[in-house]
SEMAR-84866 format. One record per residue: x, y, z of N, C-alpha, C in turn; residue in three letters. Coordinates in steps of 0.02 Angstrom, whole numbers, padded with zeros to 5 digits, always signed. Layout:
// SEMAR-84866
XYZXYZXYZAla
...
END
This chain:
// SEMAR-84866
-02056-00782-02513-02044-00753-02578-02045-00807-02631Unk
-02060-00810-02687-02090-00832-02743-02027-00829-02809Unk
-02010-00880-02812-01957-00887-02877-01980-00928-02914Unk
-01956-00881-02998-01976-00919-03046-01958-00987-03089Unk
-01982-01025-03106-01922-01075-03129-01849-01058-03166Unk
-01850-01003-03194-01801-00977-03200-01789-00958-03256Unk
-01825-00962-03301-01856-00913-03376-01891-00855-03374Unk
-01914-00848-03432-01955-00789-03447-02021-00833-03481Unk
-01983-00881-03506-02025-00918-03549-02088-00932-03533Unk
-02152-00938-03566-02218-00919-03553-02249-01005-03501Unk
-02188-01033-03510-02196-01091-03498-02192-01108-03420Unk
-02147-01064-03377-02122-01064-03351-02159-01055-03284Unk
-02168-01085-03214-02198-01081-03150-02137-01043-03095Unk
-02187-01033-03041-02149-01014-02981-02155-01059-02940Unk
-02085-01067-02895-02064-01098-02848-02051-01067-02803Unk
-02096-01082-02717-02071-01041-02669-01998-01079-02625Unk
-01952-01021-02618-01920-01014-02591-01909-01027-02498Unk
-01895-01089-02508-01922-01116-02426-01860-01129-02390Unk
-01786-01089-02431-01721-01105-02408-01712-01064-02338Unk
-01774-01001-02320-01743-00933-02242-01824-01006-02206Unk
-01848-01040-02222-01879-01044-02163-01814-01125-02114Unk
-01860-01114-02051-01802-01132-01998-01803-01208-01990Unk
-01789-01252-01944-01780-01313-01966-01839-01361-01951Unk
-01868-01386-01982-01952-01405-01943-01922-01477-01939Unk
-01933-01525-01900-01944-01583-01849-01981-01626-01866Unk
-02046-01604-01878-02107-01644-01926-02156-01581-01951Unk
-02193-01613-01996-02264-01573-02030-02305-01618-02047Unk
-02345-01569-02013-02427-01654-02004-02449-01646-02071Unk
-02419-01595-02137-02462-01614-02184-02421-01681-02245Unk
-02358-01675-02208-02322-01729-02257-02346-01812-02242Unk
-02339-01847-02282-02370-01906-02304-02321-01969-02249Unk
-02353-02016-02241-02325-02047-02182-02233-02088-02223Unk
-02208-02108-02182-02155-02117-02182-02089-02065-02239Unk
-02118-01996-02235-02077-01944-02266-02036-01921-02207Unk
-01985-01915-02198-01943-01869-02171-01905-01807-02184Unk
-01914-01753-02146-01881-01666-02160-01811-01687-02137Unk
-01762-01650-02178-01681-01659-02147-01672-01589-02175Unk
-01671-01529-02116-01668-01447-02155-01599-01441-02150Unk
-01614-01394-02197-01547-01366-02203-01480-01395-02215Unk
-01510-01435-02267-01442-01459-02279-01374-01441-02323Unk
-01308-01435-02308-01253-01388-02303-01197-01418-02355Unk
-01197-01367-02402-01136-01390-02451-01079-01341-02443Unk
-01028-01361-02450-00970-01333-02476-00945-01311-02548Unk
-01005-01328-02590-00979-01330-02654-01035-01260-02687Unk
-01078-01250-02639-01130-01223-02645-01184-01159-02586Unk
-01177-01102-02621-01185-01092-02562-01252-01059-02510Unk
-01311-01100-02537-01367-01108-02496-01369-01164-02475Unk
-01386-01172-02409-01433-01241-02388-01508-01252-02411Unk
-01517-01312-02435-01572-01327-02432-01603-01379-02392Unk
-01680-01380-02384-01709-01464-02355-01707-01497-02398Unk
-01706-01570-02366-01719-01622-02404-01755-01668-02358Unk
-01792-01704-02412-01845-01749-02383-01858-01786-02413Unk
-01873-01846-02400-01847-01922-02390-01900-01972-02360Unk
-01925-02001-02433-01974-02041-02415-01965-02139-02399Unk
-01976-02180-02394-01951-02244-02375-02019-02298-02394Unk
-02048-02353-02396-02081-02387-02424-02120-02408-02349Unk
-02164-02453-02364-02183-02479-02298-02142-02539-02288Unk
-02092-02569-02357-02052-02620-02334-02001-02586-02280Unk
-01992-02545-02273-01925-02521-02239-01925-02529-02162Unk
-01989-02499-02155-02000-02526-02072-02014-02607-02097Unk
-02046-02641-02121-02066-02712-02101-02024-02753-02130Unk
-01969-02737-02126-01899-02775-02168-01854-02740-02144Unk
-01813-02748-02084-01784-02715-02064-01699-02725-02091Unk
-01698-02797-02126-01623-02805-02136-01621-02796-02226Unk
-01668-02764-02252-01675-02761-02323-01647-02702-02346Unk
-01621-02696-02396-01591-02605-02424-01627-02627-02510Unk
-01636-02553-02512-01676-02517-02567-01652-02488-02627Unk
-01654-02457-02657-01635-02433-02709-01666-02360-02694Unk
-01628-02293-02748-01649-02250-02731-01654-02194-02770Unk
-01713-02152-02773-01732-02099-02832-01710-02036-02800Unk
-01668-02002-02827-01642-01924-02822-01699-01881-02870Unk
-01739-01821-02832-01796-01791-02871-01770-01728-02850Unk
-01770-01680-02922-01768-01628-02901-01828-01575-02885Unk
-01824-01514-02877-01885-01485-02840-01907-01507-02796Unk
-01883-01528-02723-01909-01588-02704-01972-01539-02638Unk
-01976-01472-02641-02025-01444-02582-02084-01470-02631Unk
-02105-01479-02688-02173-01506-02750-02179-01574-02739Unk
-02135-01611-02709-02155-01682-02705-02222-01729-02664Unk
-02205-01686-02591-02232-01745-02542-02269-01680-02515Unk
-02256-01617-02490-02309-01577-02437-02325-01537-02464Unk
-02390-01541-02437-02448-01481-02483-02393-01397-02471Unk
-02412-01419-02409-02394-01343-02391-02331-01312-02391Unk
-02296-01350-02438-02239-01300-02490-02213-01301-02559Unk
-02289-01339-02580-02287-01360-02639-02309-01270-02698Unk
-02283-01284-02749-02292-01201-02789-02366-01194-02790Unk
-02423-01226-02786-02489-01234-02794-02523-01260-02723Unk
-02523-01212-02684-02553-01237-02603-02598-01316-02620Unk
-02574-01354-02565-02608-01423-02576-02606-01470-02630Unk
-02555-01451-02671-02552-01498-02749-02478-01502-02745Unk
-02466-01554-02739-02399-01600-02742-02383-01652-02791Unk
-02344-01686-02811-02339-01713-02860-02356-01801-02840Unk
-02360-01808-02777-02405-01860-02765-02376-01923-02745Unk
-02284-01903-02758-02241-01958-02751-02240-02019-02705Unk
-02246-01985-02630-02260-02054-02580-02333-02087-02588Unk
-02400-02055-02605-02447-02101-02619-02421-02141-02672Unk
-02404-02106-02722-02402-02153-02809-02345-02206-02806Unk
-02270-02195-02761-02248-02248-02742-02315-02317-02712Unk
-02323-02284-02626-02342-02333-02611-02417-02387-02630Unk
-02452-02352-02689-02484-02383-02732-02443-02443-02768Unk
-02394-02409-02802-02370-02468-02858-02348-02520-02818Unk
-02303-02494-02778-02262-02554-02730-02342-02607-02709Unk
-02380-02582-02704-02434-02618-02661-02463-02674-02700Unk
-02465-02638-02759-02501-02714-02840-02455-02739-02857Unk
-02384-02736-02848-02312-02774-02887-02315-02727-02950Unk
-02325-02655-02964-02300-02629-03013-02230-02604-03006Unk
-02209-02591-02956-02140-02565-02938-02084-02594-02895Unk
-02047-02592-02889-01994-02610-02822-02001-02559-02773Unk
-02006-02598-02701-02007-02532-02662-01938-02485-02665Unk
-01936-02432-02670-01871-02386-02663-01893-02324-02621Unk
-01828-02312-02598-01830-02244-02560-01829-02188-02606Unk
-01864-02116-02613-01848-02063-02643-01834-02008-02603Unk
-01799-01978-02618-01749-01924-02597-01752-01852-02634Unk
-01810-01808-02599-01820-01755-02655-01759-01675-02617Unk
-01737-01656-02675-01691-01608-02636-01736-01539-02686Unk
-01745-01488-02613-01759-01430-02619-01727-01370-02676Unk
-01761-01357-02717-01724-01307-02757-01704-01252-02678Unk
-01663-01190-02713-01641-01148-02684-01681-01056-02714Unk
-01728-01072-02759-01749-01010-02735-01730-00976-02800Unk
-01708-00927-02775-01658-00890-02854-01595-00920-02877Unk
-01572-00969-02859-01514-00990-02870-01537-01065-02908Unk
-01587-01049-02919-01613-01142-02941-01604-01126-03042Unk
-01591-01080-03052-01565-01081-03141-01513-01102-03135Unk
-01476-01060-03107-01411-01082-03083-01360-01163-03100Unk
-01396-01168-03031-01392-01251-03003-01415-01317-03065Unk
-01473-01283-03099-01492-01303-03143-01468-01335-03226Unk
-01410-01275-03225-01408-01277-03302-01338-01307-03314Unk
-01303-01330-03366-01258-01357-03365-01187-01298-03392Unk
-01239-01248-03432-01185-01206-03457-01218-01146-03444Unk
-01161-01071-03446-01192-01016-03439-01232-01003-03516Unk
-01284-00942-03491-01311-00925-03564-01296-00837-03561Unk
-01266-00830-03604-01251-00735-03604-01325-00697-03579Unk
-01380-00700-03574-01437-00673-03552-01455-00677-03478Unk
-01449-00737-03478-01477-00763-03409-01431-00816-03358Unk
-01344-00811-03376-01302-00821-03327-01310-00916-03333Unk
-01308-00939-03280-01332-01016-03243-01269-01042-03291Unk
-01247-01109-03260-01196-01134-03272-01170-01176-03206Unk
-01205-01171-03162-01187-01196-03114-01172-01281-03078Unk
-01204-01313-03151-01232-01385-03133-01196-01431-03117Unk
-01117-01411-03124-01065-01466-03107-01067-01453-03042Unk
-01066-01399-02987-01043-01408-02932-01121-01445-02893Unk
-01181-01410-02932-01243-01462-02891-01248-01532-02882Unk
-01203-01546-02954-01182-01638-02971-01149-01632-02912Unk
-01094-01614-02892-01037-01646-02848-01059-01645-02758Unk
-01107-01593-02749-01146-01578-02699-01202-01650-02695Unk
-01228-01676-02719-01277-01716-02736-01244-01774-02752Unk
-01185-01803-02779-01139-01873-02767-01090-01855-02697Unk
-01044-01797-02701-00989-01803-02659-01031-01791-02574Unk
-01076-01749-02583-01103-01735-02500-01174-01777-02491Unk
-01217-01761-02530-01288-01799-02514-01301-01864-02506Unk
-01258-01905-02572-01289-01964-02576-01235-02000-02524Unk
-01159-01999-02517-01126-02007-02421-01179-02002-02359Unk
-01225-01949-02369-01292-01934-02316-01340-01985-02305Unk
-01353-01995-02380-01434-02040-02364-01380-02106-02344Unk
-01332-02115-02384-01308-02198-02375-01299-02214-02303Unk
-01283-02146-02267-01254-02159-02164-01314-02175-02143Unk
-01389-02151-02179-01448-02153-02145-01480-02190-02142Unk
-01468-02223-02200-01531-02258-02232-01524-02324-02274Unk
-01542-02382-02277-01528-02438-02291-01542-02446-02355Unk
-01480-02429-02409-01492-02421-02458-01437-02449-02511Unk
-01480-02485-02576-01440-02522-02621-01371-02481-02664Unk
-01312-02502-02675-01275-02450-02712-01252-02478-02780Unk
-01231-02439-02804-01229-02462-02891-01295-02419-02956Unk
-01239-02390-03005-01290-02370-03043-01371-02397-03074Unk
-01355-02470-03021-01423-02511-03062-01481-02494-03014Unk
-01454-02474-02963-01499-02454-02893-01525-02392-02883Unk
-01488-02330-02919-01458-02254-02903-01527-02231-02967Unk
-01554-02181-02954-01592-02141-03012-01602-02069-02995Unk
-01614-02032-03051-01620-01970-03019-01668-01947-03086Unk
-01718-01875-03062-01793-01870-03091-01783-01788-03079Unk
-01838-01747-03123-01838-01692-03142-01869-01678-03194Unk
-01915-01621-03171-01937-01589-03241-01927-01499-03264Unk
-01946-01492-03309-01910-01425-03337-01854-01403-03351Unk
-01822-01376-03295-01750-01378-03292-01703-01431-03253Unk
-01772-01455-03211-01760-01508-03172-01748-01562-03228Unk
-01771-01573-03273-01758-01622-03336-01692-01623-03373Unk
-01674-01557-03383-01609-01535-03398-01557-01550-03369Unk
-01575-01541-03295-01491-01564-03250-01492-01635-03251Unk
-01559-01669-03238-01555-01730-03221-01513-01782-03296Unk
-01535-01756-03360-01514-01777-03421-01426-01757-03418Unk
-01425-01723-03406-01352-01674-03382-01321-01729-03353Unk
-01337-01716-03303-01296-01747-03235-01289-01835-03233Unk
-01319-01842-03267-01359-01926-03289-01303-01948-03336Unk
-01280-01912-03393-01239-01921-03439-01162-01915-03434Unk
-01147-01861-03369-01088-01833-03332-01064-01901-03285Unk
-01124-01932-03243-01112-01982-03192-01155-02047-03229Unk
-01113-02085-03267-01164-02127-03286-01136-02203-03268Unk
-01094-02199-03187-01069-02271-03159-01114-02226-03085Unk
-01141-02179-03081-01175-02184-03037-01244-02170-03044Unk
-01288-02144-03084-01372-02140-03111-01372-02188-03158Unk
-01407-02234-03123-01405-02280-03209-01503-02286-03225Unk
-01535-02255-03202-01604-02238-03203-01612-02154-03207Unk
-01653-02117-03249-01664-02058-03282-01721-02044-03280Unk
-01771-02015-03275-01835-01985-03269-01833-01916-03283Unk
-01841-01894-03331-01846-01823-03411-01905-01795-03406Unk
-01921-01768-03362-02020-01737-03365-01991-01664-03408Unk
-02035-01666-03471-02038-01602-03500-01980-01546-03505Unk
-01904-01593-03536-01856-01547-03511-01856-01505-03564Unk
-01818-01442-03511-01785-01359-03540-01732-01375-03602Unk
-01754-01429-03649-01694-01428-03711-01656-01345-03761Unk
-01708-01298-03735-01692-01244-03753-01653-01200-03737Unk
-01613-01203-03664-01562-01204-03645-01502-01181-03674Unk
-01482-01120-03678-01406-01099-03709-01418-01126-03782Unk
-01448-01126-03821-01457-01124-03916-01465-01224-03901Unk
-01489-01237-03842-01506-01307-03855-01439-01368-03848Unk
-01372-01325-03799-01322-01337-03811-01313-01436-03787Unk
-01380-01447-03745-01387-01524-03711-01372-01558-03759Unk
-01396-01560-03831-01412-01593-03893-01315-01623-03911Unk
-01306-01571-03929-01205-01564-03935-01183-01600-03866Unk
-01202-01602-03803-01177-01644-03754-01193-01727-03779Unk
-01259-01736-03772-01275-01787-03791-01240-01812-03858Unk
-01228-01797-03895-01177-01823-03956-01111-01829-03936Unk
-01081-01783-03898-01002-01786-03884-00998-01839-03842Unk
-01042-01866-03802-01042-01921-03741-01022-01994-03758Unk
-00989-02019-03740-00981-02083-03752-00989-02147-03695Unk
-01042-02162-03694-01053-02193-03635-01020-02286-03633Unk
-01014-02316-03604-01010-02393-03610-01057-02426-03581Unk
-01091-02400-03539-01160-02424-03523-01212-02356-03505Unk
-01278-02349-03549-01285-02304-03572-01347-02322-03515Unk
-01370-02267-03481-01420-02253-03431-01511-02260-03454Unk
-01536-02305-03419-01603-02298-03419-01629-02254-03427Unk
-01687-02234-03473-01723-02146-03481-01792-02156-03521Unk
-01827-02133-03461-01911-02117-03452-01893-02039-03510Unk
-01909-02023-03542-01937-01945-03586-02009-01945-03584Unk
-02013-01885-03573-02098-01876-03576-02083-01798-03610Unk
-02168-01785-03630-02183-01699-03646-02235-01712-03642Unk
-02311-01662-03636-02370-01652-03642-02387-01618-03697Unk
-02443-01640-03742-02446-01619-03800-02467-01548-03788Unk
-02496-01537-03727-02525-01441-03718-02466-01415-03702Unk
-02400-01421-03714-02350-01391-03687-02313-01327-03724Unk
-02342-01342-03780-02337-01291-03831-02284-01320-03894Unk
-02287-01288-03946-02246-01312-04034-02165-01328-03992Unk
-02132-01271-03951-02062-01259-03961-02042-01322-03927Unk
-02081-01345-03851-02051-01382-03798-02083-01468-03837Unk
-02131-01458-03887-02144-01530-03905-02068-01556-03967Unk
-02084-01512-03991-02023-01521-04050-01951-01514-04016Unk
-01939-01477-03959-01862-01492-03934-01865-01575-03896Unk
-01916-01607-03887-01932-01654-03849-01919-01706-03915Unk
-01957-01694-03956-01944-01739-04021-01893-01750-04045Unk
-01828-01696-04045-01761-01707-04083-01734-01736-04016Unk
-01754-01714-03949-01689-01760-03899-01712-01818-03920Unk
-01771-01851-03938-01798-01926-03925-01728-01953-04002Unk
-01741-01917-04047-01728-01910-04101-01617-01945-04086Unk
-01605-01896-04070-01546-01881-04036-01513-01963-03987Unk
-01568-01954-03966-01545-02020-03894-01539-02066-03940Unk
-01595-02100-04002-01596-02156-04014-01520-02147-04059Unk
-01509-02100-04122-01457-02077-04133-01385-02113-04105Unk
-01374-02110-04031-01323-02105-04005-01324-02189-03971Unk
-01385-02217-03976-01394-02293-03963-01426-02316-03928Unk
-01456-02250-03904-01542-02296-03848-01582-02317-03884Unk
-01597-02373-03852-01646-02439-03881-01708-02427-03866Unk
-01757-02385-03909-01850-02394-03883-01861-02445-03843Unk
-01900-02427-03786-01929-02489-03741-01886-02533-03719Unk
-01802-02522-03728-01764-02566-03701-01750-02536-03660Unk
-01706-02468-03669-01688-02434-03613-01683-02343-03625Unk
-01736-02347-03678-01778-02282-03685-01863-02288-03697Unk
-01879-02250-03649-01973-02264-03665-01956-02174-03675Unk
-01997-02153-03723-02015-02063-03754-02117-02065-03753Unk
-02137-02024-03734-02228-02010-03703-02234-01949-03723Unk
-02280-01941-03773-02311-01884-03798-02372-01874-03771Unk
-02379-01848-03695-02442-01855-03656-02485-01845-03680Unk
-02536-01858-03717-02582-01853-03709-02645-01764-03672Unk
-02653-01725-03693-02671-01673-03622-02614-01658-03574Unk
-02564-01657-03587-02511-01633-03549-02505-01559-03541Unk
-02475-01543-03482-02462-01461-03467-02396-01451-03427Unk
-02385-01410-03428-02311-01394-03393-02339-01361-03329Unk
-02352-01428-03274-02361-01392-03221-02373-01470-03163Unk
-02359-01445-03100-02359-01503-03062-02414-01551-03056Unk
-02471-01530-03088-02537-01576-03069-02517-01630-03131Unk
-02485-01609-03176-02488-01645-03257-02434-01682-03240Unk
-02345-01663-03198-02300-01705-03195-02328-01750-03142Unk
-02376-01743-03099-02399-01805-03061-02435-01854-03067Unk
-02451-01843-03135-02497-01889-03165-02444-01952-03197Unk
-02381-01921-03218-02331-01951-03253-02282-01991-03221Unk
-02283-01971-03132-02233-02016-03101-02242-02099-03103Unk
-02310-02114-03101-02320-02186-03085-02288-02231-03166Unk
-02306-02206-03227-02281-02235-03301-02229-02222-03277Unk
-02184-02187-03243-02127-02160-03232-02072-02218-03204Unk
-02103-02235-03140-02076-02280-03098-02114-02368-03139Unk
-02139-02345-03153-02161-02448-03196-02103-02449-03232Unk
-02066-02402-03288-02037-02409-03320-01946-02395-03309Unk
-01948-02370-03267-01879-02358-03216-01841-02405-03171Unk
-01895-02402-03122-01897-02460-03075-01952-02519-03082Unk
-01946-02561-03120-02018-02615-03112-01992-02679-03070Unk
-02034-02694-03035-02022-02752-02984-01993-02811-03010Unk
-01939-02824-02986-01896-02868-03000-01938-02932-03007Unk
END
């Protein structure tokens, strides 16, 4: 079954719902060193989702080295065709990592994409309810995703800790929580990745978060939009840029804002955007 991002808005894609299938082991169509971990189980929340979990080629050939690490949401669009919303079009993450890592554009890092849930992904998504369309759910996905997940990858996986290490990525609404949740936890995301966010959201209520926030060390943040994305989502993109610097992000210090160029609100266009993404997030030490 087929869920929508979670609008009406004309803008808006479907995401399949891959939370009833059962626990797969491997899939020959995912990209080498990705790993499936199904079904994974919150208390705070109450679908399981997969998650999957990609690693560098340093990881095997450096065995006493730890990484740093990207939290992505939507994460069935990341790495396998075959549960990506567009059969065979993924957002390209483990090639476009292990490209950069390969020329010294990046640090190698582990990414960690967690599965939306289907109909419950507005939800999970948003930071506040909206009288139309409900969602409000985003504090308990935060606490699911610090208090249960990231305890998970750390037992698993040889990995750096500290907000200077920690990032987390999203677009649409996925942009929304991640800006959300980024600003909520900001001694633990200290790296941000904004693909084309849902600033429209409850009368735009992110904007009023972002002002009430008072950070002491204020989080790294990639913003992007695509200029084909339409008037409403370029101009809500323009006042957050607007907004951030406002509140004391530094252009190119520790805010880069991308008016793509041919941009579209859709996974072939956010995969074009991960690699500027990670140069500017994570760049090789």
């Amino acid at each position: 079954m087929k869920k929508r991002r979670g609008t009406s808005d004309k803008l808006a894609t479907e995401i399949p719902d891959i939370s009833t299938i059962g626990p797969i082991i491997a899939t020959a169509t995912q990209p080498a060193r990705v790993t499936l971990h199904p079904r994974f189980h919150s208390r705070f929340l109450p679908s399981d989702r997969d998650i999957t979990v990609y690693v560098p080629r340093q990881y095997e050939e450096q065995p006493d080295r730890h990484f740093p690490v990207l939290y992505m949401h939507d994460g069935q669009n990341l790495f396998d065709p075959s549960t990506s919303f567009v059969p065979g079009r993924t957002w390209r993450v483990a090639e476009t990592a292990d490209n950069l890592i390969s020329i010294g554009q990046s640090t190698p890092l582990i990414v960690v994409g967690i599965a939306n849930t289907g109909e419950h992904r507005l939800g999970e998504y948003t930071h506040t309810p909206d009288l139309k369309k409900n969602g409000g759910q985003a504090d308990k996905y935060g606490r699911l995703i610090t208090e249960e997940l990231m305890p998970f990858i750390h037992s698993r996986y040889r990995t750096l800790s500290g907000s200077e290490n920690t990032g987390m990525a999203g677009s649409s609404l996925g942009g929304l929580v991640t800006l959300y949740l980024g600003l909520r936890y900001p001694d633990t995301f200290g790296r941000l990745g904004i693909f084309s966010p849902s600033v429209w959201w409850n009368h735009k209520s992110i904007l009023g978060y972002v002002n009430e926030t008072r950070l002491e060390h204020r989080p790294r943040i990639w913003l992007d939009v695509g200029d084909m994305e339409g008037h409403r989502t370029l101009a809500d993109a323009d006042l957050l840029e607007r907004r951030l610097k406002a509140n004391g992000w530094r252009p190119e210090i520790d805010l880069h804002y991308e008016r793509v160029a041919g941009g579209t609100h859709d996974e072939a266009a956010w995969a074009e955007r991960v690699a500027p993404m990670l140069r500017f997030l994570f760049p090789l030490s």
